[in-house]
C-alpha positions, 0 to 999 in steps of 0.5 A, a space after each residue: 855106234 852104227 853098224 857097218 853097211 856090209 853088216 850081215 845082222 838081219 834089220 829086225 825091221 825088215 818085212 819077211 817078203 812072202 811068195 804070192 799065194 796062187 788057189 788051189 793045191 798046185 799052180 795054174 799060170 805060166 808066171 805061178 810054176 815057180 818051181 818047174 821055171 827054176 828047174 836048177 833049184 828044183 829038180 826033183 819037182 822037174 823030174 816029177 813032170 816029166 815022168 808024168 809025160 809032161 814038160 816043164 813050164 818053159 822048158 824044152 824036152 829035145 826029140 830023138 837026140 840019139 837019132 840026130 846024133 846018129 845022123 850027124 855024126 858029130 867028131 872031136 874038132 869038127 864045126 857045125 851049126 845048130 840053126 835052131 838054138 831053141 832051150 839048148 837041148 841038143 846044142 848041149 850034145 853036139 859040143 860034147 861030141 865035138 870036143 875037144 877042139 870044135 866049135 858050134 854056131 848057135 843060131 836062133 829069131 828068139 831074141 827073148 829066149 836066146 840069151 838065156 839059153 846061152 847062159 845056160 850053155 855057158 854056165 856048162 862051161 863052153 866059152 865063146 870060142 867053143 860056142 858062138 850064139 847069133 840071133 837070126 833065123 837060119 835063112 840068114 845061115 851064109 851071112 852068120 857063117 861069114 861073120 864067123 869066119 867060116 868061109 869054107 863051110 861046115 861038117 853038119 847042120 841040124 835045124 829043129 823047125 817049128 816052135 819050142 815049148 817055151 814058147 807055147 808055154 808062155 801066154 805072152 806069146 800068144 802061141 797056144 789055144 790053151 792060155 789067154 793072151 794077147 794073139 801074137 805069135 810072132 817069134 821076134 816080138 819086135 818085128 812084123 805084124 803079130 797074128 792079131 795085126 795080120 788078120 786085121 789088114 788080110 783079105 779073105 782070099 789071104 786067110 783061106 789061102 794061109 789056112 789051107 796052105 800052112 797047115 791043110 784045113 780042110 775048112 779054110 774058106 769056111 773059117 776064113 769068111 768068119 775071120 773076115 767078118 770079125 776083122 779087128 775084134 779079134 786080139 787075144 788068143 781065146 778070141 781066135 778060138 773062139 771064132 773058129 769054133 764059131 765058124 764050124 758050129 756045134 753040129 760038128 763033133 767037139 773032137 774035128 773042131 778042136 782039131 781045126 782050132 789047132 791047125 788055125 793056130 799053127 797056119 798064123 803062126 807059121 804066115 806071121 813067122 815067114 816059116 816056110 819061106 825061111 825054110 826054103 832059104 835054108 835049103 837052098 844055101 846048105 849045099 854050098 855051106 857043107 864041106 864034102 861029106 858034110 851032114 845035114 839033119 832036119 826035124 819037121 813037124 808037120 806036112 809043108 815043112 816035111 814036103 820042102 826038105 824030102 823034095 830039096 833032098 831028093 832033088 840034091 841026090 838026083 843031081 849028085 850034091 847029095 851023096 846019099 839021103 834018108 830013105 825013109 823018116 825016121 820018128 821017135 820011140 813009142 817010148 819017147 812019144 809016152 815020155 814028151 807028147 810032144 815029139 809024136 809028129 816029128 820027122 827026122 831026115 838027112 843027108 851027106 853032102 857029095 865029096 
């Protein structure tokens, strides 16, 4: 007689599905780190990396939690917004600190990551009254506020600019310099033109000007008429690489060079992704989005994003929306920076809103 359906005696039949087998001792690809992208089954390997100063295959390590929450100044009951959900890192904080009875919008363009940070949020066991998730950027910050009911505002906002470690992780997303694929960059795959399509139909004057704009190369028309003469061969990420190195030449030192290559990368990103001017809606809005004595915290990572929010806020003192405002950044420990490389160029600001 033939065994039931939901008989757990194993088909000895069955082929034993193995693991695929990478070279070497330990894993290369993002696809191959098997264990440091299932960090609840292996956490004692995670801890391992991050000891080495390292983050995780598709993680993120949060920057100077303790000092946003310093800022912020979370409260039991209170609502606020986390305009950049990201890995969840300081989400995870912020619903601590506003228990019982708060409630935190999570907002974030990734359409890729977004879910699966909310799952890991809900798994922690905040449900959708605590926690609310829309996938937006912040420039959409009023519209998310009403949709949620909040018309009176907010007690705080922090927003972490920039790009998360997952995402420059992962090859797929053509975010780094460090692995081959295709040249993408786009933090909503499905919408704009990716890095390699906005190079294609840009004229040289636009690539000069974003790479001088975006991230203060010091040789953006050089590098710009060298993008401009490979127009529509370049489509990977090594391709671009490849051509700004070109572009310098090997007479420069290998160090300057290097350097260039990353700001390259980091000017497409934020043209392609519209960051700053994302940025300069979120600033406009917050001032009406605060409730009075609301607060307001922004980590920046570089010298556009930084220039935007140091200006908004001094102008928001000057005129008085702003009751008082970060005199000076703050940055991350020498510890931290040892720990997560990664938070060496952050800066914190803030403000408390009038009222």
């Amino acid at each position: 007689m033939s065994a039931p359906p939901d008989d757990p005696t194993p088909d000895p039949d069955a082929k034993h599905q193995r693991r695929p087998r990478y070279r070497g001792t330990h894993p290369r690809s993002f696809a191959q780190k098997y264990k440091e992208l299932a960090p609840e089954k292996y956490p004692e390997l995670v801890a391992h990396v991050r000891d080495r100063g390292q983050t995780p295959a598709g993680q993120h390590v949060s920057i100077m939690v303790d000092e946003v929450l310093a800022a912020l100044a979370p409260a039991a009951g209170e609502r606020g917004v986390d305009a950049t959900l990201g890995y969840g890192g300081h989400a995870s904080k912020l619903l601590e600190r506003i228990a019982p009875g708060g409630q935190l919008l999570g907002l974030d363009a990734d359409p890729i990551e977004i879910s699966k940070t909310e799952a890991r949020l809900r798994a922690l066991g905040h449900d959708a009254h605590t926690l609310l998730v829309r996938r937006t950027n912040f420039a959409g910050l009023r519209a998310a506020l009403d949709e949620a009911g909040w018309h009176d505002g907010l007690d705080f906002l922090f927003a972490d600019l920039g790009v998360s470690s997952m995402q420059i992780d992962d090859p797929a997303r053509g975010f780094s310099f460090k692995l081959e694929g295709p040249l993408d960059m786009r933090m909503n795959p499905k919408r704009g033109l990716s890095a390699a399509e906005w190079l294609e139909r840009s004229a040289l004057d636009a690539i000069a000007a974003a790479l001088s704009e975006n991230s203060d190369e010091p040789h953006a028309e050089r590098i710009a008429r060298e993008l401009a003469a490979r127009r529509g061969r370049i489509s990977t990420t090594s391709d671009l690489a490849l051509a700004v190195r070109t572009a310098l030449g090997e007479r420069m030192p290998a160090d300057e060079r290097e350097l260039s290559v990353r700001r390259v990368f980091q000017a497409l990103r934020i043209e392609v992704n519209d960051e700053l001017g994302v940025l300069d809606s979120l600033l406009r809005q917050l001032p009406e989005c605060l409730r009075a004595g609301g607060r307001l915290a922004v980590l920046t990572f570089h010298s556009g994003e930084d220039r935007r929010v140091k200006q908004a806020l001094e102008l928001g003192a000057k005129v008085g929306t702003y009751a008082r405002v970060s005199e000076e950044v703050t940055r991350a420990s020498p510890t931290e920076q040892h720990a997560n490389p990664r938070s060496k160029s952050a800066k914190l600001r803030w403000a408390r809103r009038s009222g």
